[in-house]
C-alpha positions as a printed Julia matrix, in Angstrom:
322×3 Matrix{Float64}:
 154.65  117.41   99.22
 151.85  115.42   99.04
 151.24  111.71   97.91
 149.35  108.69   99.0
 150.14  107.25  102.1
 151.56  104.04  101.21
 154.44  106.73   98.89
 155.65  107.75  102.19
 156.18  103.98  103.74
 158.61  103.24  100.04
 155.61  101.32   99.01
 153.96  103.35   95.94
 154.09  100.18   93.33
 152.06   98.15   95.72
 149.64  100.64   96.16
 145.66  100.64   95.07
 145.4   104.29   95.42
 147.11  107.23   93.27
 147.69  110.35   95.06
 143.89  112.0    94.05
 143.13  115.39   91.98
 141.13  116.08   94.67
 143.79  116.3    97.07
 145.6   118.6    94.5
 142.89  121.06   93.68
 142.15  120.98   97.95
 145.71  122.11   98.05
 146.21  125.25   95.48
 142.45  126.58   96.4
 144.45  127.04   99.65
 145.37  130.59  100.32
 148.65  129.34  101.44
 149.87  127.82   98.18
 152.04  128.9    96.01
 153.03  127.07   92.89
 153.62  122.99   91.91
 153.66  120.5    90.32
 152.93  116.69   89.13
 154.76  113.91   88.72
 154.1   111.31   86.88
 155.14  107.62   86.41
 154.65  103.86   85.3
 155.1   100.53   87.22
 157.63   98.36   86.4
 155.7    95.27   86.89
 152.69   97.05   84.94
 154.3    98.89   82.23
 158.11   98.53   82.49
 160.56  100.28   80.0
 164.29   99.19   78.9
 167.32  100.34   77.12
 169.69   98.44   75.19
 172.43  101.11   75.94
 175.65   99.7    77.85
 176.0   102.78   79.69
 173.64  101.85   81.92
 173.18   99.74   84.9
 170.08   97.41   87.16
 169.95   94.72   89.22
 166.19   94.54   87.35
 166.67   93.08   83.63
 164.22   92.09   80.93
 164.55   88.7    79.55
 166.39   90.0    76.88
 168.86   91.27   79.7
 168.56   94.89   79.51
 168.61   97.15   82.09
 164.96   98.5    83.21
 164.94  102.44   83.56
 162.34  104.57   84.96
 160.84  107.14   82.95
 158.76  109.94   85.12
 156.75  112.76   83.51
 157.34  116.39   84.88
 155.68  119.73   85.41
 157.43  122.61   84.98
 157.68  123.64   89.15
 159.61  120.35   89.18
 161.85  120.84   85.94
 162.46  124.0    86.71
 164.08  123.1    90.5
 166.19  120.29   88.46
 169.83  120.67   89.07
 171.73  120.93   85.88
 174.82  118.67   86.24
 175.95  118.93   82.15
 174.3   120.85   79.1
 171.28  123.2    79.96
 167.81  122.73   79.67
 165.95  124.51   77.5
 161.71  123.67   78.22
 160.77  124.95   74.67
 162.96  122.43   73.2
 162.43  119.89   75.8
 158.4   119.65   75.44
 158.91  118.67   71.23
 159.35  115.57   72.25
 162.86  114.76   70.87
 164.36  115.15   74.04
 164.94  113.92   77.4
 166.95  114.57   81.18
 168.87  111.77   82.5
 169.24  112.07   86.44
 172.43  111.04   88.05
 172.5   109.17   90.81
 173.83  111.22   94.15
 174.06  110.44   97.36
 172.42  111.81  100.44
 174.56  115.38  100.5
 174.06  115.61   96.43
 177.7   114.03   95.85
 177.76  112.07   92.87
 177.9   108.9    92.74
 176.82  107.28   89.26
 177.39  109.24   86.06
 176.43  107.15   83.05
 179.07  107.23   80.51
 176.98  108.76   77.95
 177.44  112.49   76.88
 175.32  115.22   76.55
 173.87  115.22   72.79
 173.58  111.49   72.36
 170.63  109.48   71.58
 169.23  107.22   73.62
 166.93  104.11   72.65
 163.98  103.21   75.1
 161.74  100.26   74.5
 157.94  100.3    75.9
 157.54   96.56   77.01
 154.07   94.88   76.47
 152.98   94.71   80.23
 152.4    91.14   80.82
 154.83   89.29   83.44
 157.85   91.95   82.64
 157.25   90.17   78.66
 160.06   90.69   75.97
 157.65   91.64   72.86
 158.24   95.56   72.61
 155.15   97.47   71.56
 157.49  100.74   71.02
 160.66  101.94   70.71
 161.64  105.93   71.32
 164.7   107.64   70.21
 165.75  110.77   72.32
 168.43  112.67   72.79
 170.11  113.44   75.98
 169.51  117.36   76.64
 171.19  117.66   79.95
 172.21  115.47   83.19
 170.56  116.56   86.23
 170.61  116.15   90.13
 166.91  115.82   90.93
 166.02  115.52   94.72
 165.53  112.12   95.9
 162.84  113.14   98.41
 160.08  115.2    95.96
 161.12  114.03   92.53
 161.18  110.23   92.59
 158.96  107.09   93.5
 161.51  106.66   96.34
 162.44  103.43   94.6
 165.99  102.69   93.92
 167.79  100.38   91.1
 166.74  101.93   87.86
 168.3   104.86   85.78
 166.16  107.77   85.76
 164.65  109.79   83.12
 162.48  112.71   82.87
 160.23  113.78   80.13
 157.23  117.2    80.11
 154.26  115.81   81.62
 152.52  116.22   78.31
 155.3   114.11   76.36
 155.5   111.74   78.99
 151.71  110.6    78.84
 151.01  109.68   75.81
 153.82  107.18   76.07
 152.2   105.16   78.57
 148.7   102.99   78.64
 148.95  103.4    82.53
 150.43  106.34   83.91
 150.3   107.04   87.66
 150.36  109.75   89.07
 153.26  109.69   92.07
 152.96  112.96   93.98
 152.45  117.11   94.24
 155.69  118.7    95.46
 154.57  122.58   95.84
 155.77  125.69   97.64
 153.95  127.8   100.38
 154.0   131.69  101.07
 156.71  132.52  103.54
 155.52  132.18  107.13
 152.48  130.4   106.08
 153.78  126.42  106.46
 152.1   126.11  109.98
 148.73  126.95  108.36
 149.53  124.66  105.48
 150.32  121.88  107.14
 147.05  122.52  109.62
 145.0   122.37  106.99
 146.29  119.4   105.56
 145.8   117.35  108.53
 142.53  118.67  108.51
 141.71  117.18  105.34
 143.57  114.25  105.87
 141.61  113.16  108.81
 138.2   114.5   107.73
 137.85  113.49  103.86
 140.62  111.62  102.24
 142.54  109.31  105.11
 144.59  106.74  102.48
 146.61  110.58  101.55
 149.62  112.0   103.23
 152.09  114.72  103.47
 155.6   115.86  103.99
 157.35  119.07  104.46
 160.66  120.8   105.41
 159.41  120.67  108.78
 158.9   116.57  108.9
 162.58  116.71  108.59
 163.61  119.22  110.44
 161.48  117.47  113.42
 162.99  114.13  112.46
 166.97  115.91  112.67
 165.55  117.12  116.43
 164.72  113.92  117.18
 167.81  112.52  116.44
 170.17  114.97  118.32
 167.78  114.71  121.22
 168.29  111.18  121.52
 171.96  111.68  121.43
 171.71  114.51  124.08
 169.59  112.1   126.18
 171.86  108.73  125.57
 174.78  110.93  125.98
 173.78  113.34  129.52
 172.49  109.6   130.54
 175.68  108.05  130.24
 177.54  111.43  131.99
 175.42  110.68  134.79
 175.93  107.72  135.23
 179.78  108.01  134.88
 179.43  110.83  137.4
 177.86  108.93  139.91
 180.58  106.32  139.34
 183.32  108.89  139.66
 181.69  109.98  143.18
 181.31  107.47  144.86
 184.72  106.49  143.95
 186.14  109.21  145.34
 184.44  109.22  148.41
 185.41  105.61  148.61
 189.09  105.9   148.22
 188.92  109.49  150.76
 187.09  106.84  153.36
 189.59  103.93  152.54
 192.37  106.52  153.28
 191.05  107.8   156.45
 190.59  103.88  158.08
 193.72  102.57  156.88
 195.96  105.62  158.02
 194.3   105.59  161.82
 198.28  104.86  163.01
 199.35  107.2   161.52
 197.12  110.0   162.22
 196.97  108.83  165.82
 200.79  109.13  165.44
 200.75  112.24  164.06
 198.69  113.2   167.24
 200.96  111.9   169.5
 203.36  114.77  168.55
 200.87  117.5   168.98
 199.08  117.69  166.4
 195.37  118.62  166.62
 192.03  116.67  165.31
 190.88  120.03  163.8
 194.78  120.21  161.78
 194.09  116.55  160.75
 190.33  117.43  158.83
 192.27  120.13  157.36
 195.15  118.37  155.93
 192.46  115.59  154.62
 190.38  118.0   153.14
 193.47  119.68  151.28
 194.23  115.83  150.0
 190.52  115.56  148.65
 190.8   119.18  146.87
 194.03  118.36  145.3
 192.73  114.74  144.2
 189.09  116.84  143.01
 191.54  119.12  140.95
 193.76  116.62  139.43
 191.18  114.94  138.58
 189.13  117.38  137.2
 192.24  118.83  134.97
 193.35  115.18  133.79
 189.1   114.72  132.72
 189.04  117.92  130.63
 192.16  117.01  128.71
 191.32  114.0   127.95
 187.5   114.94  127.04
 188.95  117.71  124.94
 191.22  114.96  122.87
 188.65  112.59  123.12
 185.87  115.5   121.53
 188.25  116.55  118.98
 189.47  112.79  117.9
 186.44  111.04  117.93
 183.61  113.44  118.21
 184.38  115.18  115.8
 185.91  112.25  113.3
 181.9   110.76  113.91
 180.31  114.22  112.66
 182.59  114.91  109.89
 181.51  111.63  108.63
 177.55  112.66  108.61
 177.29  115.41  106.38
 174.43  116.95  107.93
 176.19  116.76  111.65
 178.6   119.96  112.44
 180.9   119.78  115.21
């Protein structure tokens, strides 16, 4: 996906720059690309939009204290990749203009977190609000009815912004409802095997002709997941050495302790017959049984402690398996 740069640091609204045509047409003249799509969207401190509906819920109000909602404009690649959650969607019937998708809000792993109560088939008031200091005087209203709830992907389908209910119209319904539409990003597929070239080139142009733009792939994240569970190898093999070390020297400590604090008693021992070589060997037996005790008593209690807390930690990340 491709957007300005500023998209990628959750900073779109404060951004002088829209992701550029340019960019766009650089990308599906690419040999590479495969199919994608636009999307579209306003500011809400530029051109915000409200409902009056009660179903609906932000932390950002007009004066008149509705909720704001965001309203993005779609192509196809991107409708089409929509999760239907309730009804279906239907693009002939969707691009007449009498209809619209309302996302739900999900988290993370696509669980579901916020479902409007507001049903498939109802109608749905939005107000266009003059764009002056978030202002109260409405310049239109829109009716539309509600032709499916959807699970849209947070990463490729959104300004990255959080607080406002979402709603997605056709790109070609969606502009004419705005005086200042931006345009947000270009989600778009590759050929398979042919992301390492894609993502060459766009470097390429990044650094050569248009360095405000930006990227992300399947592979950013995929990185980013390596990353993390080489930190944790790291931090973790780190820590093992350490407590190794530890464990070591402790042992050699208490076999040493043993040895100078028993001298009677081996010199007792001795006395009775008993020769230096049968004393190293008795001592040595003592350190192997202490070395296999301990070794069994560790890898009990670093099974229980894998399976109890190990495992608790990556059942609760739902992109961790144990």
């Amino acid at each position: 996906m491709i957007s300005n740069a500023d998209y990628f640091q959750y900073q779109i609204e404060d951004s002088e720059n829209d992701l550029s045509e340019n960019f766009i047409e650089a990308v599906k003249q690419n040999s590479s690309f495969e199919d994608g799509g636009r999307l579209y969207s306003s500011w809400l401190l530029e051109e915000p939009f409200s409902t009056e509906h009660d179903a609906f819920f932000s932390y950002n109000k007009d004066q008149n204290g509705n909720p704001y909602v965001r309203l993005y404009g779609a192509d196809d690649f991107l409708l089409n990749h929509m999760e239907v959650i309730e009804g279906a969607i239907d693009l002939e019937k969707l691009k007449s203009g009498k209809y619209i998708l309302l996302s739900v809000e999900c988290n993370d792993d696509g669980t579901i977190i916020d479902n409007p109560n507001i049903s498939v088939g109802d109608t749905i008031r939005i107000n266009h609000l003059k764009a002056e200091e978030l202002s109260t005087t409405i310049t239109d209203i829109y009716d539309f009815i509600i032709m499916a709830k959807v699970r849209t992907n947070e990463n490729t389908a959104t300004t990255r912004n959080t607080g406002e209910t979402r709603f997605y119209l056709p790109t070609e319904i969606f502009l004419p409802l705005c005086g200042n539409p931006h345009l947000v990003s270009f989600p778009f597929d590759v050929k398979d095997g042919t992301e390492a070239e894609m993502a060459e080139f766009l470097n390429r142009y990044i650094d050569s002709v248009e360095p405000s733009m930006d990227f992300e792939s399947k592979e950013t994240y995929v990185s980013s997941f390596d990353d993390l569970t080489s930190l944790i190898v790291t931090i973790g093999g780190a820590l093992s050495i350490i407590f190794g070390i530890i464990g070591i020297a402790n042992f050699v400590n208490s076999v040493l302790t043993s040895v100078i604090t028993r001298k009677k008693e081996f010199a007792m021992l001795q006395s009775i017959g008993m020769t230096g070589k049968q004393i190293k060997c008795m001592l040595s037996f003592e350190g192997l049984y202490y070395a296999v005790g301990t070794i069994i008593t560790s890898a009990v209690l670093s099974v229980l402690f894998s399976v109890v807390v190990v495992k608790g930690i990556s059942s609760g990340i739902w992109f961790f398996t144990y």
